[in-house]
C-alpha positions in Angstrom: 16.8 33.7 -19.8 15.2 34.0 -23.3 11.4 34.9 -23.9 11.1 31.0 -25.2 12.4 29.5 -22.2 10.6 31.9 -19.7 7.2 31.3 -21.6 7.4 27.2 -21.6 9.2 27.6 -18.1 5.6 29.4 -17.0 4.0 26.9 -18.9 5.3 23.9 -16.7 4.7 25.7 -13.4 0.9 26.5 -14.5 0.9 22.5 -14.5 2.7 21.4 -11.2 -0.2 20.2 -9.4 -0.3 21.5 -5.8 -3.1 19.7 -3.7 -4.9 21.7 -1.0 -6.7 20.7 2.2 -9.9 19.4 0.4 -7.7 17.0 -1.4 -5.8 15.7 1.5 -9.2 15.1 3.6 -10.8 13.6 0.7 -8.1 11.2 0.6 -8.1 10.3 4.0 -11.9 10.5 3.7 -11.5 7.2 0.7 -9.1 5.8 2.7 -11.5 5.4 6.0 -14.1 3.9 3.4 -13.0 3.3 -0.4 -16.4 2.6 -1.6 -18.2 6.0 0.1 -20.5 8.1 -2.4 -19.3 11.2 -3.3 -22.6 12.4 -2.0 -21.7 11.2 1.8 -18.3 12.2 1.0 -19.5 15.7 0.5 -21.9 16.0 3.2 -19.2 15.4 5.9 -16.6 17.6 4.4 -19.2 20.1 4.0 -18.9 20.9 0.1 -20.8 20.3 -3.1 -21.2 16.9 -4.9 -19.8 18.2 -7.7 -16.7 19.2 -6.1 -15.6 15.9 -4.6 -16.0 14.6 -8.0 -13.9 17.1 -9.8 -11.2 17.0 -7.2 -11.5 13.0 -7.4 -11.5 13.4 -11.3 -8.3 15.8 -11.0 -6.6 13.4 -8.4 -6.8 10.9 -10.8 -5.3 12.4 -13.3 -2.4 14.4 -11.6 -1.8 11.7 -8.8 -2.8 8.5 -10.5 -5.6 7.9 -7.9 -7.0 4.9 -7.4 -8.7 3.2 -4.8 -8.0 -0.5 -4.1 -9.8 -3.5 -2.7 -7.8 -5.7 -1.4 -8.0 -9.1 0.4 -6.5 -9.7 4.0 -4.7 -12.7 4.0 -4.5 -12.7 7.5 -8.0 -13.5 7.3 -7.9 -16.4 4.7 -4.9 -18.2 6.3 -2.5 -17.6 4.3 0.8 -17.0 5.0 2.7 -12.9 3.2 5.8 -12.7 2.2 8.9 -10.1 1.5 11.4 -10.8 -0.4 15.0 -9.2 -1.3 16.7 -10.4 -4.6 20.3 -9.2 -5.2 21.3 -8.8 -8.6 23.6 -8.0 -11.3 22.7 -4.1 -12.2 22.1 -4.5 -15.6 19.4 -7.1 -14.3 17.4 -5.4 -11.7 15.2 -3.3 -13.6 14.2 -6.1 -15.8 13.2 -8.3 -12.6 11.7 -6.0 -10.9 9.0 -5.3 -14.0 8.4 -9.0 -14.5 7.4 -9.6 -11.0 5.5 -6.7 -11.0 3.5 -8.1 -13.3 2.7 -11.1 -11.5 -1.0 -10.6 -9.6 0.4 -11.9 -6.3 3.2 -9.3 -5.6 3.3 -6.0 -4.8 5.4 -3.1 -3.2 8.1 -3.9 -5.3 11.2 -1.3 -5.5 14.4 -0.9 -6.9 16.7 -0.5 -3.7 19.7 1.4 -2.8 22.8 1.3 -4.9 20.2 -0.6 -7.6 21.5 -4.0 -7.1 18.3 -4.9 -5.0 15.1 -5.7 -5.7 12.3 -6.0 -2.8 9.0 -7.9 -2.9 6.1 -8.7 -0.9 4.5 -11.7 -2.2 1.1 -13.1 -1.5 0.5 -16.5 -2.7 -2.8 -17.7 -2.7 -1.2 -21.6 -1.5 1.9 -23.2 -0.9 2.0 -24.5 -4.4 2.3 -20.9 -5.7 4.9 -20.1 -2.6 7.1 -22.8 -3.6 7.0 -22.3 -7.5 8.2 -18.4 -7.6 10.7 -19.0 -4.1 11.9 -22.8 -5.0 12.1 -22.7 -8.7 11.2 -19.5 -10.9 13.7 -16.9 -8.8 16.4 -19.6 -8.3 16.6 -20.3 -11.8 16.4 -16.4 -13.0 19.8 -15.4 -14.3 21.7 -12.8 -13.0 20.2 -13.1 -9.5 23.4 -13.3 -6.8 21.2 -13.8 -3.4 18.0 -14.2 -2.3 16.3 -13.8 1.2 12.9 -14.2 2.0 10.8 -13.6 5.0 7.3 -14.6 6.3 5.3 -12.0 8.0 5.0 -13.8 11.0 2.3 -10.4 12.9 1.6 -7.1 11.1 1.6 -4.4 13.4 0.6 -1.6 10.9 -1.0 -1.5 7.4 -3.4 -3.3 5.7 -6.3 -2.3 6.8 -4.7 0.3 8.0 -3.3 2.7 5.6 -0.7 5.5 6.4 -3.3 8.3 5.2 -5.1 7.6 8.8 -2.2 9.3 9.8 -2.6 12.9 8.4 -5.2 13.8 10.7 -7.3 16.1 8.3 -10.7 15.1 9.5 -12.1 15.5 12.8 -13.1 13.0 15.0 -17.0 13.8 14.3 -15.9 13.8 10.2 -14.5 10.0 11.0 -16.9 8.6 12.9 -19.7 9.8 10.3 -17.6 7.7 7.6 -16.1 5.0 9.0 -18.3 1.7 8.4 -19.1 -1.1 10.7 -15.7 -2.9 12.1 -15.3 -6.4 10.6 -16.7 -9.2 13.0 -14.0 -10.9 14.8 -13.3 -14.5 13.1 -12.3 -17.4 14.8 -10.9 -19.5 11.7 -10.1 -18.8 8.7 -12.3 -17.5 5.8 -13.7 -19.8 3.1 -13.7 -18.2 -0.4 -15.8 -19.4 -3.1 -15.1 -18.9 -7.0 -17.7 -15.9 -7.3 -16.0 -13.9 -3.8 -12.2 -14.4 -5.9 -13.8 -13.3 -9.3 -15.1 -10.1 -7.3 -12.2 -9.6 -5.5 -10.4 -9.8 -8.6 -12.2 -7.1 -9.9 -12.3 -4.7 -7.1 -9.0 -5.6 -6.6 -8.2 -3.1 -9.8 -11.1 -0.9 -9.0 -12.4 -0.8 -5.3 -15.0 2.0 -6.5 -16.8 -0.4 -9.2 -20.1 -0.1 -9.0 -23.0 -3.0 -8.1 -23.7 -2.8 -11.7 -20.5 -3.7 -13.3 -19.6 -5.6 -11.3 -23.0 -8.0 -11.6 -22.2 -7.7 -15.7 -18.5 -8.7 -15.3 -19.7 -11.7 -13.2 -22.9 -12.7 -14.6 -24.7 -12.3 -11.9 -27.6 -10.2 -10.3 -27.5 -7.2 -8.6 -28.6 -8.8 -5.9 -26.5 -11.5 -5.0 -23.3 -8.9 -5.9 -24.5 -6.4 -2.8 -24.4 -9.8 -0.6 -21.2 -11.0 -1.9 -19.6 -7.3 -1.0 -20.8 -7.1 2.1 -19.9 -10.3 3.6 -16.5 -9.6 2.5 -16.5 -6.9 4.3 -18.1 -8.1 7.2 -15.7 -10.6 7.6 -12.9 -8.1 6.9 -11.6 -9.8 4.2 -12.2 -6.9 2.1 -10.8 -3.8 3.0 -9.9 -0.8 0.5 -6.4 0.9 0.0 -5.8 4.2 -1.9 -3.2 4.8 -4.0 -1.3 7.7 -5.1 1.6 9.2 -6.4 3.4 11.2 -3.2 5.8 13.5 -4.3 2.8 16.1 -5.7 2.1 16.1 -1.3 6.0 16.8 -0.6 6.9 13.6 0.6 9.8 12.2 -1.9 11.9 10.2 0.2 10.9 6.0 1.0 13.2 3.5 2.8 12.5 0.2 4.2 13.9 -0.4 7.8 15.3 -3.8 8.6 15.2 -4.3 12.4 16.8 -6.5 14.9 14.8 -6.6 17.8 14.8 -8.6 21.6 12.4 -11.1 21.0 11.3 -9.9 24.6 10.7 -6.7 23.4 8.7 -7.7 19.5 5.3 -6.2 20.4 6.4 -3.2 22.5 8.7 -2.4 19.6 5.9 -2.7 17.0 3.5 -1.3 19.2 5.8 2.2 19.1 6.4 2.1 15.5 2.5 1.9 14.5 2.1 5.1 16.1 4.9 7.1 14.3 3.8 8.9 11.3 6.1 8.4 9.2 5.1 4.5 9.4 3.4 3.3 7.2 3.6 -0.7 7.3 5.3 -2.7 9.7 5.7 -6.1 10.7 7.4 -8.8 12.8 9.2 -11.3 9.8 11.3 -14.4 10.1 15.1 -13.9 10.1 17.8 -12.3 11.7 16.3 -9.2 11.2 12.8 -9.6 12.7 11.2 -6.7 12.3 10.2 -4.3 8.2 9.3 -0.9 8.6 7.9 0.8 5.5 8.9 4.7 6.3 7.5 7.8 4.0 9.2 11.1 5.0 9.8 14.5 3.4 13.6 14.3 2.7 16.7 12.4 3.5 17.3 14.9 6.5 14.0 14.2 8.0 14.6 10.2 7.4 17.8 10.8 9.3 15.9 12.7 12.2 13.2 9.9 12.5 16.0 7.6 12.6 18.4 8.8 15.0 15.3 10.6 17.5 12.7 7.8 17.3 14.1 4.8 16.2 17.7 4.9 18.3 15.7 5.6 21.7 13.1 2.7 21.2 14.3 0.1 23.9 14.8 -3.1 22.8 16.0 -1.7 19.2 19.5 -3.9 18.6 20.2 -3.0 14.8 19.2 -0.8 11.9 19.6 -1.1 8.2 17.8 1.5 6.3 17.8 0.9 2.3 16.2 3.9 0.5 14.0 3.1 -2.3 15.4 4.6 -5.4 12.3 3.7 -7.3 8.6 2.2 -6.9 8.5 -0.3 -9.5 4.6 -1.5 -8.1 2.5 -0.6 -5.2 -0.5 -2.6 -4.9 -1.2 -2.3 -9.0 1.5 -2.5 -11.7 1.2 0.5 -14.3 3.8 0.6 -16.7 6.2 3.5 -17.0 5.1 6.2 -18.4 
């Protein structure tokens, strides 16, 4: 090894960034309640101010943090749903960007083998259902097959991120920043132009203060701090955090397609909400009736949670697990560095 390579070899490892336990329960900390001060943040974790913003500051930059609003379509009505386009290779990368730039997609990934490209895609109406499924993706070129699903019940995510999971906060620590539960609602949510232009903008930065958000909508301070907290109320708002997650050793994604006794639908979904490695699933139209988003170390630890856990849940018919070679969009499409 020659002294240059040695000296930008130790230059690289000075830079791989290697989070620590305040980072994981400040995470889980954001993901409990996105919009916390750093101050409240602090106080329960039992550190500075000025440290929860640094590590949120280096986060940010070494993780691409970001924390999310998001609306719950289960709570406006409308119908979610996941779709798998198979296509030529030479067209799958290309697809894959341009529907990650649309603003009602997200979780798209290039799939297994690379032909594949998976969806989920919430329309805001059945117009904007029927122009991507019925005429934009049938008419793309290069697209051999497509199948699409409605989530017919979630049984984990939303709401419910998988960094509830990691269990880096004690009970006391989550019950000190966990805010009121959402009322339960009995029909559907009514939105009105100033709740979608606010949701809109939390929607690409949960953390965005009263302020700018009363100057992005021309409106008062006031009326902003009502808006934001009926839409939480109503739990049409909730907050999801984002991050890169190979930095906290977990490099290996796949999406789980499930065939499962109809008898056995909620027990089934039941079990998978409480596996850790879990981090959305949901009972979908089609012959495979159950997704399963699954976040694991390695391939050998996929292969563990799929032949110890999976295999002995009763009820379990069929299994097609499709690693995800690359996340094209999570909630928020960034462009490729």
């Amino acid at each position: 090894m020659t002294l240059r390579f040695r000296q930008v070899f130790r230059r690289k490892m000075a830079h791989v960034y290697q989070p620590d336990a305040i980072d994981l329960r400040l995470l889980q900390a954001l993901q409990i309640d996105g919009r916390a001060p750093f101050s409240r943040i602090a106080e329960v974790l039992g550190v500075s101010d000025q440290t929860i913003a640094r590590r949120f500051r280096r986060l940010r930059n070494e993780t691409r943090l970001r924390v999310l609003g998001m609306a719950d379509h289960s709570r406006l009505g409308r119908a979610n749903w996941i779709v798998r386009l198979r296509c030529t290779p030479d067209a799958a990368e290309s697809l894959a960007d341009a529907l990650a730039r649309r603003p009602d997609t997200s979780y798209i990934g290039l799939m297994s083998g690379g032909t594949e490209v998976m969806c989920a895609m919430k329309p805001k109406s059945r117009q904007d259902r029927d122009e991507l499924l019925l005429d934009q993706i049938p008419r793309t070129r290069r697209v051999t097959s497509v199948d699409a699903s409605c989530v017919l019940s979630h049984f984990y995510g939303g709401p419910l991120g998988w960094l509830n999971k990691i269990d880096t906060l004690d009970s006391a620590q989550e019950a000190a920043l966990r805010p009121d539960a959402p009322t339960a609602a009995e029909a559907p949510v009514d939105l009105e132009p100033l709740d979608e232009a606010v949701l809109e903008l939390l929607r690409h930065d949960g953390r965005a203060t009263v302020t700018e958000l009363a100057a992005a909508t021309g409106q008062t301070e006031a009326v902003i701090k009502r808006r934001v907290r009926r839409l939480r109320a109503t739990g049409v708002l909730y907050f999801h955090v984002e991050y890169d997650h190979e930095p906290f050793g977990h490099g290996t994604e796949a999406v789980l397609w499930l065939k499962v006794d109809p008898s056995r639908l909620r027990a089934v979904g039941q079990t998978l909400a409480g596996h850790r490695e879990v981090r959305f699933a949901a009972a979908v139209s089609g012959r495979a009736n159950v997704v399963v988003s699954v976040l694991c170390r390695t391939t050998e630890e996929l292969f563990a949670y799929l032949a110890d856990q999976v295999g002995a849940i009763e009820g379990v018919q069929d299994v097609e697990a499709v690693p995800t070679l690359r996340e094209v969009k999570a909630l928020i499409y960034t462009p490729r560095r």
